[in-house]
C-alpha positions as CSV (number, residue, x, y, z in Angstrom):
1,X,-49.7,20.9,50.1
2,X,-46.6,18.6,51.6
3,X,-43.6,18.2,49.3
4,X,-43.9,15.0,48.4
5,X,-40.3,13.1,47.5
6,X,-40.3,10.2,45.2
7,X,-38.2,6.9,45.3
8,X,-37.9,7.1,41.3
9,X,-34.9,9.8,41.7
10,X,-32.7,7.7,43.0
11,X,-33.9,4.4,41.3
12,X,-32.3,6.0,38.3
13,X,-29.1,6.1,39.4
14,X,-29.0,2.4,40.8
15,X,-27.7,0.5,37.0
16,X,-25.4,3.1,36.9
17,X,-24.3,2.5,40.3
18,X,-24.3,-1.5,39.8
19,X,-22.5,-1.0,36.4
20,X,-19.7,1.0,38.5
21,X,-19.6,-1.6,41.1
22,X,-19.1,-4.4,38.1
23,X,-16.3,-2.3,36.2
24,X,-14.2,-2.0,39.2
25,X,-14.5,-5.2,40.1
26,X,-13.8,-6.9,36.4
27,X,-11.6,-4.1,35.3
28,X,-9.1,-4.9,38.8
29,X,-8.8,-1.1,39.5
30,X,-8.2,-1.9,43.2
31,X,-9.9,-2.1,46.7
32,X,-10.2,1.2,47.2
33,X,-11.9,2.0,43.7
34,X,-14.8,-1.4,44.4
35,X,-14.7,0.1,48.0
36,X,-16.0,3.4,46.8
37,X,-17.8,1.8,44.5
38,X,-20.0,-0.4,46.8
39,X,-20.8,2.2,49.3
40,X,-22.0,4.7,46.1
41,X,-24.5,2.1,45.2
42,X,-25.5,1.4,48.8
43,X,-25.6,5.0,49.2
44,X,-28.3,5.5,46.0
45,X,-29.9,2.1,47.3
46,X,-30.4,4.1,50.9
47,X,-31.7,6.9,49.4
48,X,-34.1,5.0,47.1
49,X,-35.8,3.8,50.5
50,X,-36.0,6.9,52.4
51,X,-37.7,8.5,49.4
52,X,-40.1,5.5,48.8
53,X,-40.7,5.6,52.8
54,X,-41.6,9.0,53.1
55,X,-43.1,9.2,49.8
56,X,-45.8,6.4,51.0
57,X,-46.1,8.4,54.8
58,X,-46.8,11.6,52.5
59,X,-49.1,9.4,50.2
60,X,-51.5,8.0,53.1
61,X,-51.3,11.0,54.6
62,X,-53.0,12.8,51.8
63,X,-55.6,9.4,51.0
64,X,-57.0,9.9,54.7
65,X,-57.1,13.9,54.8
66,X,-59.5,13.9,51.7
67,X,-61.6,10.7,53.2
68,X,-61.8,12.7,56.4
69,X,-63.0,16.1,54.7
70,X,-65.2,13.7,52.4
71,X,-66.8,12.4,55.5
72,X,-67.4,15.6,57.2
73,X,-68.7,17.0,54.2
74,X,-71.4,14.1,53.5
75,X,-72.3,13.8,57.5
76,X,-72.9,17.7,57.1
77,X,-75.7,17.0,54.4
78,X,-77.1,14.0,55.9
79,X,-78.0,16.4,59.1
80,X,-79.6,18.9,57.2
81,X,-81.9,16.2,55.6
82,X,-85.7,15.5,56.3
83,X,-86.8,13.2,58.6
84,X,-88.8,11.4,55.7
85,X,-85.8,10.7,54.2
86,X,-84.6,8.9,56.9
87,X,-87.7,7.1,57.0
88,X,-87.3,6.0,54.0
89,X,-83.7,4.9,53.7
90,X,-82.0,2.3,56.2
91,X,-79.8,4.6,58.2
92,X,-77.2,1.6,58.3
93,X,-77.3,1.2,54.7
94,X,-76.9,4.9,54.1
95,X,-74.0,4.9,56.2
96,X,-72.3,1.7,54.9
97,X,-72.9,3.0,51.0
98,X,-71.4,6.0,52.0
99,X,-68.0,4.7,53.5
100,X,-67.2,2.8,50.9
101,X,-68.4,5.1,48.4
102,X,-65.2,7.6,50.4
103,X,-63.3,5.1,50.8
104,X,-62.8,4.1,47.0
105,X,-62.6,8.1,46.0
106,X,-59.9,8.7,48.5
107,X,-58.1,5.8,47.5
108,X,-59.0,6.7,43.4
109,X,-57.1,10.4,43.8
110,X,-54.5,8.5,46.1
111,X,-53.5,6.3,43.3
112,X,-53.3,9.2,40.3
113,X,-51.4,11.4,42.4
114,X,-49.1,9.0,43.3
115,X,-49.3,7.8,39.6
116,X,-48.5,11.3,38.5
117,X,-46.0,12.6,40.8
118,X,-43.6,9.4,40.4
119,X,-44.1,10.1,36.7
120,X,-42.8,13.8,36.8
121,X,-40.0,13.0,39.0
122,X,-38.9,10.3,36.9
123,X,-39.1,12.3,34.0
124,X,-37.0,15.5,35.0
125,X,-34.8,13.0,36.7
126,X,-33.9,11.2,33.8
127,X,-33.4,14.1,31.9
128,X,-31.1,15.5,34.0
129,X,-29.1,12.0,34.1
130,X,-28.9,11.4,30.4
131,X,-27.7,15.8,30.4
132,X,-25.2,14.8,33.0
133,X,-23.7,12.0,31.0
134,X,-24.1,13.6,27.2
135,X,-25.9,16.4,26.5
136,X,-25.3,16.1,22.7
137,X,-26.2,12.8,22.4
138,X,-29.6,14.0,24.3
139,X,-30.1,16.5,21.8
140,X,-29.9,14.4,19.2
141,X,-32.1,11.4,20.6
142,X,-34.5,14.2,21.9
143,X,-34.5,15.9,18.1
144,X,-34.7,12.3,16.5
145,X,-38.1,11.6,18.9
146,X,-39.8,15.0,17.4
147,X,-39.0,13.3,14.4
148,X,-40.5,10.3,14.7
149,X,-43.6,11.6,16.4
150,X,-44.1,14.1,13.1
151,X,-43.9,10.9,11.1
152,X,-46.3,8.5,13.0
């Protein structure tokens, strides 16, 4: 299976990027300081859509690699069936029904694994941020979570 980036890692460093860019530019720390500034958040901004680029190549990729083995699979039964089947059914009909029928399954397992790698990233990602910034006060909101889920 392809590694598949995500365009949520670097979408959580963009606020803290922009509210970089706004503190050296409100706070006057010089040029050189908004300078840096700007090119870190085009820098995250850059990265955000590479990762969302390749993450939607790796995405389609994957949607028309299970339609295709769907397809083969399906046109592998239909051969083997009777003739009096296909006396039976419309040959169009059976071939438009089953199509679509691929088509929405490919696109169904495209969508949750999209849904549940961009999750994941995003999760471990943000975890690592918040660690980055304060550990102890992610402890603590961590610890105060557990809490509240024993309580509800």
């Amino acid at each position: 299976m392809d590694v598949i980036p995500s365009n949520s890692d670097p979408e959580v460093l963009e606020p803290s990027a922009k509210g970089h860019v706004i503190e050296c530019a409100v706070g006057k720390k010089g040029y050189y300081a908004l300078l840096m500034a700007l090119l870190c958040q085009f820098g995250t901004e850059l990265l955000s859509n590479i990762f969302g680029g390749i993450s939607s190549v790796c995405m389609e990729r994957a949607t028309s690699s299970v339609g295709r083995k769907m397809k083969c699979e399906v046109f592998k039964s239909l051969v083997n069936k009777d003739i009096a089947f296909f006396d039976a059914n419309s040959s169009g009909e059976l071939v438009s029904r089953l199509e679509d029928d691929c088509d929405v399954v490919s696109g169904a397992v495209s969508t949750n694994l999209t849904t549940f790698i961009q999750s994941f990233v995003l999760t471990f990602s943000s975890l690592a941020f918040v660690l980055f910034y304060s550990w102890r006060m992610t402890v603590v909101i961590m610890e105060l979570r557990n809490l509240c889920d024993d309580l509800i």
